[in-house]
N, CA, C and O of each residue as an XYZ file, in Angstrom:
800
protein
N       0.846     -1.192      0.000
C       0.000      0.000      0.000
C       0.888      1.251      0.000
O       1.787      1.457      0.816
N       0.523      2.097     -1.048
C       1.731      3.756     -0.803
C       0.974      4.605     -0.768
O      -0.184      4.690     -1.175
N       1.858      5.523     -0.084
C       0.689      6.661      0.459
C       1.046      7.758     -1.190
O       2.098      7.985     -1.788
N      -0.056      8.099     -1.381
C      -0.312      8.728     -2.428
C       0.230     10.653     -2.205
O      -0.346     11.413     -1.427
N       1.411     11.052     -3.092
C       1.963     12.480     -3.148
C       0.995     12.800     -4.661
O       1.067     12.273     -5.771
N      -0.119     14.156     -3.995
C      -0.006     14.820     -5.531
C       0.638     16.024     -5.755
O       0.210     16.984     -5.114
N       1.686     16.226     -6.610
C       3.193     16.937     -7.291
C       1.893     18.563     -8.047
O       1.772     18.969     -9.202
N       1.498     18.831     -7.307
C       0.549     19.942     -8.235
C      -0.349     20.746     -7.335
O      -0.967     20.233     -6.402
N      -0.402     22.051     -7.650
C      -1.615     23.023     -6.466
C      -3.140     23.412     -7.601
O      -3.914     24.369     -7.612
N      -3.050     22.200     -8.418
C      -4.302     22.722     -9.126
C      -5.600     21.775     -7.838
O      -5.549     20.564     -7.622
N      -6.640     22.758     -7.178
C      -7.703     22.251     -6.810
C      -8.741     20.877     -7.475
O      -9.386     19.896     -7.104
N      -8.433     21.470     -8.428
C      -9.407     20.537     -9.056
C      -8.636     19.134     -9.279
O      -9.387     18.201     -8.993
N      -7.424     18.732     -9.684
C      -6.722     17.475     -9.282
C      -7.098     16.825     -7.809
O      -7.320     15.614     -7.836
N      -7.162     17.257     -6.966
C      -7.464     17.246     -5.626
C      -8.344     17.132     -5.493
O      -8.594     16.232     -4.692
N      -9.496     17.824     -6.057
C     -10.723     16.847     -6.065
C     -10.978     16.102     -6.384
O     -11.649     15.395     -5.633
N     -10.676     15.607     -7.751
C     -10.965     14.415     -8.718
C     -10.413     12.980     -7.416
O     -10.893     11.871     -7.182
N      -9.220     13.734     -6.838
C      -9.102     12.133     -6.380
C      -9.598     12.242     -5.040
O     -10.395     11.311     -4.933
N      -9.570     12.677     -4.297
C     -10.507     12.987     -2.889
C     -11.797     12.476     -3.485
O     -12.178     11.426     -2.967
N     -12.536     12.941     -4.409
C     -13.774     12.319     -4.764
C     -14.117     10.580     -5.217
O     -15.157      9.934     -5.343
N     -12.479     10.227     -5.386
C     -12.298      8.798     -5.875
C     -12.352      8.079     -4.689
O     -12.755      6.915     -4.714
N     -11.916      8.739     -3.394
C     -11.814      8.196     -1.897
C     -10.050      7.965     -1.719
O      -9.614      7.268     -0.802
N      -8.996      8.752     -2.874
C      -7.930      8.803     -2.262
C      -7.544      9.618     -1.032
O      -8.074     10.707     -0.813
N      -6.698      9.135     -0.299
C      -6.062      9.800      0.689
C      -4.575     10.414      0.252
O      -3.630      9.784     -0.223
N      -4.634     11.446      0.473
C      -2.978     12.267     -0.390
C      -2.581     13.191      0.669
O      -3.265     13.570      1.619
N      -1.190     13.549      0.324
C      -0.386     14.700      0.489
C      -0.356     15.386     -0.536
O      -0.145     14.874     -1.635
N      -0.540     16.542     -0.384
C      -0.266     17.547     -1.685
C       1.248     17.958     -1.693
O       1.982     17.379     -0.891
N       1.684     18.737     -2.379
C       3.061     19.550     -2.794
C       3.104     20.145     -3.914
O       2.099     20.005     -4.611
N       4.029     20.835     -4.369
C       3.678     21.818     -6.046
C       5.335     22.412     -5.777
O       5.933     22.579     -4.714
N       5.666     22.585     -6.842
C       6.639     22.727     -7.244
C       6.777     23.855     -8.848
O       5.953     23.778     -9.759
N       7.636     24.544     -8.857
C       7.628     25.461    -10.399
C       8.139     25.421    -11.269
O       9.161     26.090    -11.116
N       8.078     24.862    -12.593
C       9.154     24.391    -13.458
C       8.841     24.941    -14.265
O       7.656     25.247    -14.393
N      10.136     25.426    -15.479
C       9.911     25.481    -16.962
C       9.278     25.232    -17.546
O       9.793     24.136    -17.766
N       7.979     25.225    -18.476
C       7.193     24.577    -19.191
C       7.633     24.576    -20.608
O       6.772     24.624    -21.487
N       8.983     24.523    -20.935
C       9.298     24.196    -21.836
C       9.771     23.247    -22.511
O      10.868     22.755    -22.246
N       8.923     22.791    -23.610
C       9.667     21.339    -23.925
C      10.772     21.340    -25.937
O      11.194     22.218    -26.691
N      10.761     20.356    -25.932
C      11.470     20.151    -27.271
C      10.274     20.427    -28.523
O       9.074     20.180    -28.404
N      10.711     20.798    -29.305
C       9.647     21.278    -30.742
C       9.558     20.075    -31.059
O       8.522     19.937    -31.710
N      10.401     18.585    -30.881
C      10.622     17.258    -31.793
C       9.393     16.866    -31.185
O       8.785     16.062    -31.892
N       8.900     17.115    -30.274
C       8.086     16.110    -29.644
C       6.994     16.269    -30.307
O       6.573     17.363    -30.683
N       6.341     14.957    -30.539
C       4.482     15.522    -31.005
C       3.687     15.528    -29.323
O       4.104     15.242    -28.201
N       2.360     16.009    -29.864
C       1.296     16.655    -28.499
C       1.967     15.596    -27.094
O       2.403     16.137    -26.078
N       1.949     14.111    -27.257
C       1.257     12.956    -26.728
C       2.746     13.494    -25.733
O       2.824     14.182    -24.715
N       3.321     13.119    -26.201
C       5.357     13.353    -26.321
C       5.328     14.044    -25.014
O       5.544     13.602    -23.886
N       4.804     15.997    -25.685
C       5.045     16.644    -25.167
C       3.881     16.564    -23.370
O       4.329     16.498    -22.225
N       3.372     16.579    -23.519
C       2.708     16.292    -22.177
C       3.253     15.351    -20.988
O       3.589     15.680    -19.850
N       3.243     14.427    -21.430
C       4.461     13.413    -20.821
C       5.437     13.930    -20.299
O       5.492     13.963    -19.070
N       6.187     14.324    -20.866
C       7.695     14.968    -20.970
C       7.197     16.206    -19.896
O       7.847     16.505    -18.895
N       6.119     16.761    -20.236
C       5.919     18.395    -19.018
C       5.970     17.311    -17.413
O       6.821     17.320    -16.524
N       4.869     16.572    -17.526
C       4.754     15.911    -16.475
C       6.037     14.819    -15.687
O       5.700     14.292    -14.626
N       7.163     14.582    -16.122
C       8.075     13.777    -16.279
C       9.272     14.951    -15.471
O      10.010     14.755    -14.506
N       9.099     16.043    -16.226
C      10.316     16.927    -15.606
C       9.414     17.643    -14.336
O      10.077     17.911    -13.334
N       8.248     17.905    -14.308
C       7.625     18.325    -12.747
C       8.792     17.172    -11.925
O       9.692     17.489    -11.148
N       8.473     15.983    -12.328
C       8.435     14.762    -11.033
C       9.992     15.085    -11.007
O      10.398     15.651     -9.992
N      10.616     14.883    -11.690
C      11.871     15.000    -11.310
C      12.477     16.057    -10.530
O      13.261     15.859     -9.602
N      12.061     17.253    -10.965
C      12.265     18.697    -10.648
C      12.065     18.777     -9.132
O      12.695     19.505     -8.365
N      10.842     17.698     -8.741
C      10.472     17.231     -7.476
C      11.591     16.859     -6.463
O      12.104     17.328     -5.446
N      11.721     15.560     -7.426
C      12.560     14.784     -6.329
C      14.077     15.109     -6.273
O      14.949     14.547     -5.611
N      14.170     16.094     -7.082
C      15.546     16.691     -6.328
C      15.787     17.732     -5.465
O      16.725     17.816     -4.672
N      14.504     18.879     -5.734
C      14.697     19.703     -4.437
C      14.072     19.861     -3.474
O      14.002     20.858     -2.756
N      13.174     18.102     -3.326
C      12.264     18.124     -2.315
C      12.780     16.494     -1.789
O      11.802     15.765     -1.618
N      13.773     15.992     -1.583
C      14.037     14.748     -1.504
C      14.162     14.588     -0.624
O      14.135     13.364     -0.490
N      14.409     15.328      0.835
C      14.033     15.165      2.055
C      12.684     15.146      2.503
O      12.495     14.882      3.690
N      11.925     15.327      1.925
C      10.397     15.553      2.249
C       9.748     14.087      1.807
O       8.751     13.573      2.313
N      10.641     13.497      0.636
C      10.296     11.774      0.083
C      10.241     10.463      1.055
O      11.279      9.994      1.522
N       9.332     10.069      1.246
C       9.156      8.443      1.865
C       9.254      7.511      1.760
O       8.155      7.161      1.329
N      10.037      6.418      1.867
C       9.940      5.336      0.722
C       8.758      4.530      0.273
O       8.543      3.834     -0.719
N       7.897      4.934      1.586
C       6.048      4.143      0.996
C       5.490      5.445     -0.263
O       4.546      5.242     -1.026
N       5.982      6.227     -0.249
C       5.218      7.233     -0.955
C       4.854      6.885     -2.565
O       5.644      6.158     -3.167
N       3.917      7.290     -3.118
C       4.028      7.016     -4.698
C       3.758      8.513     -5.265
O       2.945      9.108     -4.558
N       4.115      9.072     -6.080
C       4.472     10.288     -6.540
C       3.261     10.660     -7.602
O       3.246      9.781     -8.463
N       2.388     11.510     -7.810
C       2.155     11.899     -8.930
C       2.155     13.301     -9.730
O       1.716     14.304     -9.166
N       2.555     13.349    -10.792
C       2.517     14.668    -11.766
C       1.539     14.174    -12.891
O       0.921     13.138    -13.137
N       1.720     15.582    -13.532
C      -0.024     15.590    -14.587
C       0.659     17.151    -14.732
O       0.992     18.047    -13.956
N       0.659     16.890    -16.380
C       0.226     18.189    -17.263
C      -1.161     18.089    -18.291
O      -1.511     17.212    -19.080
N      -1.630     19.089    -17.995
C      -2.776     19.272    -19.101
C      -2.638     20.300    -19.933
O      -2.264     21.376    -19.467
N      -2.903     20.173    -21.270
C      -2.808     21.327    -22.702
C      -3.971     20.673    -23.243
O      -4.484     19.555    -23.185
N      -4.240     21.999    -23.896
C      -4.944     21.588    -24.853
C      -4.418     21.991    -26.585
O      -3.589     22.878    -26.787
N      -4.963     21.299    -27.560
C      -4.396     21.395    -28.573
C      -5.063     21.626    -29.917
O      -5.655     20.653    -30.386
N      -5.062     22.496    -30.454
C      -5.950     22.737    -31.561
C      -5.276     23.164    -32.890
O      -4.854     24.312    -33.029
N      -5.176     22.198    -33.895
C      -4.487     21.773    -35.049
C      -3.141     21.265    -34.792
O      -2.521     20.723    -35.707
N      -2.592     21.405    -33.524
C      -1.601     20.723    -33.036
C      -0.679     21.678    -32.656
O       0.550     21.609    -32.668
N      -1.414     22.581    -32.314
C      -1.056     24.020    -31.422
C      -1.243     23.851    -30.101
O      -2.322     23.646    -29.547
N      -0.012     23.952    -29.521
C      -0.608     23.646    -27.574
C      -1.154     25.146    -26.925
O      -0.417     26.132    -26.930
N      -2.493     25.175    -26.388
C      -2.117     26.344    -25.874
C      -2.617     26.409    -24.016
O      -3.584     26.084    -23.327
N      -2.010     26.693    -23.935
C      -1.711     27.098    -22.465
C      -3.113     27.593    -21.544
O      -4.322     27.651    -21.766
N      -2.122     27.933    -20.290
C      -2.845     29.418    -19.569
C      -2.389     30.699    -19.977
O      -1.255     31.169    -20.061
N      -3.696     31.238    -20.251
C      -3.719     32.547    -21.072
C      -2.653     33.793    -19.562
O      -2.730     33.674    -18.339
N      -1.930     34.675    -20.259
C      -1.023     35.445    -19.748
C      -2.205     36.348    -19.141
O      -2.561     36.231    -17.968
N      -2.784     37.264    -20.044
C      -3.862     38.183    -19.778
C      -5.098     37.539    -20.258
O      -5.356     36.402    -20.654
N      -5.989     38.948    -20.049
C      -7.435     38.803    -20.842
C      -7.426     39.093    -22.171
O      -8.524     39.067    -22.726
N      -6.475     39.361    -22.820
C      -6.671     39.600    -24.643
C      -6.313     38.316    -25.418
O      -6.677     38.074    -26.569
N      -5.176     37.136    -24.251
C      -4.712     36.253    -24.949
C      -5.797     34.992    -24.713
O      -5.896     34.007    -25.444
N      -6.566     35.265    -23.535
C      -7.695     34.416    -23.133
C      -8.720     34.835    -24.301
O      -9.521     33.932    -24.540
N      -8.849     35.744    -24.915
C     -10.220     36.487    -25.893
C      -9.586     35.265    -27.272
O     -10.129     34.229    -27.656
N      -8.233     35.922    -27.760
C      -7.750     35.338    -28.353
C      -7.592     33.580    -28.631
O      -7.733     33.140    -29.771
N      -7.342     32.825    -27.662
C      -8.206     31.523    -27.382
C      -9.030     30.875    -27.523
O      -9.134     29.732    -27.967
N      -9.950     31.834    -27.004
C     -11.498     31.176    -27.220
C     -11.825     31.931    -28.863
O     -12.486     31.027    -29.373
N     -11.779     32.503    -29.412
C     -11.981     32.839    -30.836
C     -11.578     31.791    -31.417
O     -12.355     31.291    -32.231
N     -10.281     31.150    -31.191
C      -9.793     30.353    -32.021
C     -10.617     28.637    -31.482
O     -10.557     27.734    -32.317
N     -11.068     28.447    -30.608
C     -11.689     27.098    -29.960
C     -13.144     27.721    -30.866
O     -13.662     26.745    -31.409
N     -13.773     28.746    -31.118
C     -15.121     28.585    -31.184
C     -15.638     28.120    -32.673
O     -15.285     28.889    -33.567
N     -16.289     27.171    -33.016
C     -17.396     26.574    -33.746
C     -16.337     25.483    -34.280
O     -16.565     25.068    -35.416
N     -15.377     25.039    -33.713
C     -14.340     23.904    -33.953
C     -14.012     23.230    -32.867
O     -14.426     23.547    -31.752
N     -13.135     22.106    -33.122
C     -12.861     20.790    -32.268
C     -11.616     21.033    -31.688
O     -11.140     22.015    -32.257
N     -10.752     20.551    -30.706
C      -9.924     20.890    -29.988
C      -9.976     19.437    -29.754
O     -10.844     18.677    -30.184
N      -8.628     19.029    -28.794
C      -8.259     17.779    -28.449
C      -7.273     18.518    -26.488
O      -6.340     19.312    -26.367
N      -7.903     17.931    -25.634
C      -6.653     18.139    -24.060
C      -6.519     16.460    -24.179
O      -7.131     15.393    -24.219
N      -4.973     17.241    -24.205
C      -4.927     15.732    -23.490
C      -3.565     16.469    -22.416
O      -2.845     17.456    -22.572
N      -3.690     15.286    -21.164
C      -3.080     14.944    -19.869
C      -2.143     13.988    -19.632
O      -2.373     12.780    -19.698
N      -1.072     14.489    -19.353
C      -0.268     13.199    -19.441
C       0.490     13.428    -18.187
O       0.918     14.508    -17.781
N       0.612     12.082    -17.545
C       0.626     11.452    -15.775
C       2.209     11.269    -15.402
O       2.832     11.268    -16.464
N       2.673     11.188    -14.815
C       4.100     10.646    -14.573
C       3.756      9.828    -12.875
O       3.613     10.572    -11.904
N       3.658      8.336    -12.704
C       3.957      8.219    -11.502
C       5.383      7.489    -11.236
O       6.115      6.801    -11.947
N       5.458      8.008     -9.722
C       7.037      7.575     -9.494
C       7.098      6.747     -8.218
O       6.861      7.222     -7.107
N       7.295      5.997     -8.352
C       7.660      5.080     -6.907
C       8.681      4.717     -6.282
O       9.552      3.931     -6.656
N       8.570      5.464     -5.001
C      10.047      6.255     -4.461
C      10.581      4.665     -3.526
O      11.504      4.838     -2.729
N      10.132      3.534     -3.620
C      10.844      2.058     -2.848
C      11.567      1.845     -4.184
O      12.676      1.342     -4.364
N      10.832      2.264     -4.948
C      11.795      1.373     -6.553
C      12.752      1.755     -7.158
O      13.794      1.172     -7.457
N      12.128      3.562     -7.499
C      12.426      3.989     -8.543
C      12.120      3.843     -9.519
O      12.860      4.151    -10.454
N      11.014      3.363     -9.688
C      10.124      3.096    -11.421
C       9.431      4.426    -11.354
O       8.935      4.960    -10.363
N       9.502      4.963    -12.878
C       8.821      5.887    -13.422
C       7.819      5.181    -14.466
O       8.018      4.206    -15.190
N       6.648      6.008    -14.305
C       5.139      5.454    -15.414
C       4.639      6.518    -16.070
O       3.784      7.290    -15.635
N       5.102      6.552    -16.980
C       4.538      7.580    -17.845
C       3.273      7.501    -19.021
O       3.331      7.145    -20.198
N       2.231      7.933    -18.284
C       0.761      7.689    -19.495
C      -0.178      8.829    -20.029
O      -0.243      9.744    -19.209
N      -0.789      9.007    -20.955
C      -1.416      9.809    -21.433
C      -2.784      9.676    -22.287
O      -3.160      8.933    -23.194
N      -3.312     10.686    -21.608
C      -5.029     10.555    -21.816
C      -5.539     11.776    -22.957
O      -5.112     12.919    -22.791
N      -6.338     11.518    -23.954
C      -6.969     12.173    -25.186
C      -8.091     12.520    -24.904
O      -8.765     11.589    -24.461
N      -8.700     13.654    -24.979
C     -10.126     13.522    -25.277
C     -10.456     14.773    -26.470
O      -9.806     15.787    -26.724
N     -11.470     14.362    -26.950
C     -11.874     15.321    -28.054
C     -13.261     16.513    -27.761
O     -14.332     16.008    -27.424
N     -13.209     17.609    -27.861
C     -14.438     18.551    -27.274
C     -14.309     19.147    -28.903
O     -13.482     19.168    -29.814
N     -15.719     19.615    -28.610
C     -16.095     20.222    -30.123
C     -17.119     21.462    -28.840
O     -17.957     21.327    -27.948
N     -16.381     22.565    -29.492
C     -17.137     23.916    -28.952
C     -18.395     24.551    -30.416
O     -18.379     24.455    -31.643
N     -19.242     25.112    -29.510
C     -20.253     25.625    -30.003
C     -19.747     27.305    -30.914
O     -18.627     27.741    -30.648
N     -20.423     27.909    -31.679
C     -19.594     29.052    -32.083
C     -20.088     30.422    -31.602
O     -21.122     30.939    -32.025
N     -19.187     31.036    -30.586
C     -18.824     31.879    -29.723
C     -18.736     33.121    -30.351
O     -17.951     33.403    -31.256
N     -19.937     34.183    -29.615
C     -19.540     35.690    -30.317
C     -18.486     36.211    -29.407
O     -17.839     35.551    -28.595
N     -18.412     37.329    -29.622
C     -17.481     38.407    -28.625
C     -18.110     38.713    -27.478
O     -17.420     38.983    -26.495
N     -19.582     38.727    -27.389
C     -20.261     39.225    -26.014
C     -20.040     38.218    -25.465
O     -19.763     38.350    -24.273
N     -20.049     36.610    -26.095
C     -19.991     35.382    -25.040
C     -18.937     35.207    -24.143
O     -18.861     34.846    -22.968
N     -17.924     35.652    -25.236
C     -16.080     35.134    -24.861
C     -16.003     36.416    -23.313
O     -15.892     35.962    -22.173
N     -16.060     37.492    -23.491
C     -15.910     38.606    -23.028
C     -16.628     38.442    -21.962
O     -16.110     38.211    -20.870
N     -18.135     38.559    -22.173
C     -18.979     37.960    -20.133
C     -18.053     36.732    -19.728
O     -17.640     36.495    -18.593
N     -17.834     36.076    -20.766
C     -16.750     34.849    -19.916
C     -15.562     34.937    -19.371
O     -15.146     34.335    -18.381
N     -14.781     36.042    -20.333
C     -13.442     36.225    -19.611
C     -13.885     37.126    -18.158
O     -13.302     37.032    -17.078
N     -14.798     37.806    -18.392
C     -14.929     38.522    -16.768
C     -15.035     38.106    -15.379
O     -14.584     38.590    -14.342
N     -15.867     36.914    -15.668
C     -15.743     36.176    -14.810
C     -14.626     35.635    -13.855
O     -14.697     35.334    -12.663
N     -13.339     35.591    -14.926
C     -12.313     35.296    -14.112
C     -12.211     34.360    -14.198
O     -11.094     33.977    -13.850
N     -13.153     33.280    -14.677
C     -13.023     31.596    -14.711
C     -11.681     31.496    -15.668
O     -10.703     31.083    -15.045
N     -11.504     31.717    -16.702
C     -10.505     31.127    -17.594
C      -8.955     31.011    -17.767
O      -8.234     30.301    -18.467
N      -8.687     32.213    -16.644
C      -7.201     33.050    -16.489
C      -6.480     31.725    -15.521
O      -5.257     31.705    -15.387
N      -7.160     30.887    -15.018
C      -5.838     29.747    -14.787
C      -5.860     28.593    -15.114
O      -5.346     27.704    -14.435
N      -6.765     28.310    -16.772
C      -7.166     27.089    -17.182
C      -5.960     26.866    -18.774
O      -5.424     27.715    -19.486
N      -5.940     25.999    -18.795
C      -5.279     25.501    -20.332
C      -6.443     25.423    -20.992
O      -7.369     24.676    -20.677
N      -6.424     26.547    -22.356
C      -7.252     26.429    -23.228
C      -8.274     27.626    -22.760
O      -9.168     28.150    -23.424
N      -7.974     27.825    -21.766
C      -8.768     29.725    -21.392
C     -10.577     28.908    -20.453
O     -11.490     29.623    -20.040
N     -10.568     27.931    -20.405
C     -11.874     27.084    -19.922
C     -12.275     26.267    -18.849
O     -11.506     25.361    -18.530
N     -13.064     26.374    -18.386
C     -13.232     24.919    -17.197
C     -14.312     24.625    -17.815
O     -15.292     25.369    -17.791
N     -14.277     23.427    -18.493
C     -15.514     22.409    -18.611
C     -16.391     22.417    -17.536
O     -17.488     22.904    -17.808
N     -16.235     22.008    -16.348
C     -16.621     22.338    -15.347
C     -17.021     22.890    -14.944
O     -17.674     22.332    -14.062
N     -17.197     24.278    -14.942
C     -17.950     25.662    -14.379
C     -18.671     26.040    -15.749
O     -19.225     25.354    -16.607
N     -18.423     27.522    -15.598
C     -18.874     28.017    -16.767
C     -18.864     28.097    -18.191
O     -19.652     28.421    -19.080
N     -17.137     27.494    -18.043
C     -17.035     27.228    -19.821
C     -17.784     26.152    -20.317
O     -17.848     26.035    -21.541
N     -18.416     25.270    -19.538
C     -18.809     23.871    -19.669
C     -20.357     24.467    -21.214
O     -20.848     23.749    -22.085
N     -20.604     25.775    -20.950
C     -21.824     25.983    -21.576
C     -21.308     26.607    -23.563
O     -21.918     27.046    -24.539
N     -20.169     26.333    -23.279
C     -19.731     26.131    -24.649
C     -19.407     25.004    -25.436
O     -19.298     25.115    -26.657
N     -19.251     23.988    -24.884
C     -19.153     23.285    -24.973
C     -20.371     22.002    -26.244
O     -21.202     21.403    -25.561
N     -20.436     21.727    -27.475
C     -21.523     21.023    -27.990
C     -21.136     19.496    -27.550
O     -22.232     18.937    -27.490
N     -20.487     18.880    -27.332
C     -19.704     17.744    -27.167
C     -18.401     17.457    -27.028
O     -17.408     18.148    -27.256
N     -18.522     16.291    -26.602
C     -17.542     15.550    -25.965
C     -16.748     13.675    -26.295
O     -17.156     12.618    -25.813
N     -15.718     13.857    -27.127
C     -15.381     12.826    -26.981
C     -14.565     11.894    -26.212
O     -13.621     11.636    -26.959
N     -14.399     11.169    -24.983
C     -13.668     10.289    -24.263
C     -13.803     10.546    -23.110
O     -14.985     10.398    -22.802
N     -13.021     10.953    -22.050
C     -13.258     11.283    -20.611
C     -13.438     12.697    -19.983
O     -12.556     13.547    -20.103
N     -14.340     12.878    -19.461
C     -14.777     14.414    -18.853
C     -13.536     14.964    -17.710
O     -13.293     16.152    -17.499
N     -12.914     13.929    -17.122
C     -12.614     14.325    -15.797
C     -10.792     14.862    -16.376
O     -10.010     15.664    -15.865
N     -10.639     13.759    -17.951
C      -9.289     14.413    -18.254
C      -9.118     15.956    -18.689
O      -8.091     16.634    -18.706
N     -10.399     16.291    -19.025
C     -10.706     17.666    -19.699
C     -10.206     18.871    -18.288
O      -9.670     19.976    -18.363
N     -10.707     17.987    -16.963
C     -10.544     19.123    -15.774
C      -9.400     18.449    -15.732
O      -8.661     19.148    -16.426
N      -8.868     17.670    -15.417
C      -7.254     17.981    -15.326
C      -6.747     16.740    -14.668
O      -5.650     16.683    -14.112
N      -7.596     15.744    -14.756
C      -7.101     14.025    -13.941
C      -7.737     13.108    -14.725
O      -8.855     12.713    -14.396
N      -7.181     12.692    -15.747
C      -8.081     11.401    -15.914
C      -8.292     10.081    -15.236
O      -7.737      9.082    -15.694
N      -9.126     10.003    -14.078
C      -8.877      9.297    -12.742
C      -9.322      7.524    -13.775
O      -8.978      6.629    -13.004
N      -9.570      7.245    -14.345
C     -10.008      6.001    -15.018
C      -8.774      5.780    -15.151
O      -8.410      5.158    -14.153
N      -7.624      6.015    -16.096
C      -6.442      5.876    -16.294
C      -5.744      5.402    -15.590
O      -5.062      4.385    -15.717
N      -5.889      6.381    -14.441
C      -4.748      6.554    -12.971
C      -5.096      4.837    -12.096
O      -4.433      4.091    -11.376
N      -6.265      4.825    -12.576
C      -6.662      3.632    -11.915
C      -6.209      2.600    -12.418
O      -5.854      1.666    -11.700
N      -6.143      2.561    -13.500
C      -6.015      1.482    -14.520
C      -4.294      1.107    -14.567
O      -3.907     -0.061    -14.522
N      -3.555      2.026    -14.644
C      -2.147      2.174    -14.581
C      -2.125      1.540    -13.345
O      -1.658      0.402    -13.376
N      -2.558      2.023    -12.085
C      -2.316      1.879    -10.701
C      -2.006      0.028    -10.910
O      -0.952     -0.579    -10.720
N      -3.306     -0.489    -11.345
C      -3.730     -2.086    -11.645
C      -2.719     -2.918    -12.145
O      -2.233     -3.939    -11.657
N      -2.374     -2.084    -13.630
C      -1.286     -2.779    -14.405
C      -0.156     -3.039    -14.157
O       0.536     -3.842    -14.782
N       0.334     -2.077    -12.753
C       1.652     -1.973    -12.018
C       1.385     -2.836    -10.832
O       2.297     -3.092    -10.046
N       0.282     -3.257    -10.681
C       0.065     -4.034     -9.138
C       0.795     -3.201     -7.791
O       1.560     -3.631     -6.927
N       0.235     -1.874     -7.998
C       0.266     -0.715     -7.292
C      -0.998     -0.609     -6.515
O      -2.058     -1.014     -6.992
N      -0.896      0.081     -4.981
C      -2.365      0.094     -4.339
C      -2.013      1.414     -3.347
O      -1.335      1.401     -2.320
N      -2.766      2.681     -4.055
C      -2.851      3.577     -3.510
C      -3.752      4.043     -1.881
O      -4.971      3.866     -1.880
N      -3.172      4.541     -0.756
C      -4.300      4.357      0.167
C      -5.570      5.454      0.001
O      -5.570      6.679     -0.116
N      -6.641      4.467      0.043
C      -8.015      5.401      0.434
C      -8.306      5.673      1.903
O      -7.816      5.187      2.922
N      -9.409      6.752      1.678
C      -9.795      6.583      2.848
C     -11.116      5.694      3.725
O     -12.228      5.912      3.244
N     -11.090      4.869      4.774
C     -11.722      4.349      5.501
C     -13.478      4.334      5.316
O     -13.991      5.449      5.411
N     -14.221      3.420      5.116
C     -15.258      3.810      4.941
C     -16.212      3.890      6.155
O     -17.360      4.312      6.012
């Protein structure tokens, strides 16, 4: 049984698995988000999530347990095979959503777990496909005011309010907010890994 580290201060990761009945430690850490141009999308996500963990366990390696199991997670989203981020301001968030509206987009999330008895690294990655509805300027604009979009990849939370742009959805909802907990599970399985929950 390892006690479960999540490597990230996004809330909503933290929920996804609190809502699964994990029991965690949080931590967050600040890294470069820069990766290699060679990489394609799948590549590059991985690779974001891969250098968090590491970035981790070197300047936090006194804080490491050997029951502990580690996790990182980057999320982008990608549209024609353009990654785009968290918007800097509100013109690059306007800018965003113009370009997401009455077209398809692809987030995908990609996981790094690390298991600090072994030293095995697991690196996996989750797709999903959203097709947005087509967005005027009054929509984007009441939306950027809100404030919802300024710390999302892709300027959005499925989840809250952006969720109403949204026409569909292809593959997992929960990778769109930022955990694809089906995955995490599934990986967990394939490794004959057993994260602790909490008590019922």
């Amino acid at each position: 049984m390892y006690d479960l580290v999540l490597v990230s201060k996004s809330p909503r990761r933290y929920d996804l698995l609190t809502q699964a009945g994990y029991r965690l430690r949080t931590n967050h850490i600040e890294v470069s988000e820069i990766t290699s141009k060679n990489l394609n999308s799948f590549e590059t996500v991985m690779s974001l999530a891969q250098i968090k963990s590491k970035h981790f366990r070197l300047t936090m390696s006194q804080s490491i347990k050997p029951k502990d199991l580690l996790l990182t997670a980057d999320t982008l989203v990608f549209h024609k095979n353009t990654p785009l981020g968290k918007p800097k301001d509100k013109n690059e968030a306007y800018k965003c959503l113009k370009l997401l509206s009455n077209s398809q987009h692809s987030v995908l999330t990609g996981l790094c777990l690390y298991v600090a008895a072994t030293g095995v690294e697991i690196m996996v990655c989750e797709e999903t496909k959203v097709f947005f509805k087509s967005l005027s300027d009054e929509d984007i604009w009441t939306y950027i005011e809100t404030g919802e979009p300024m710390d999302k990849a892709g300027s959005y939370g499925i989840q809250g309010l952006g969720g109403q742009f949204v026409d569909k959805y292809e593959g997992s909802f929960d990778n769109v907010v930022g955990l694809p907990i089906k995955l995490f599970e599934k990986t967990l399985k394939e490794h004959n890994l057993e994260a602790a929950k909490e008590a019922l």
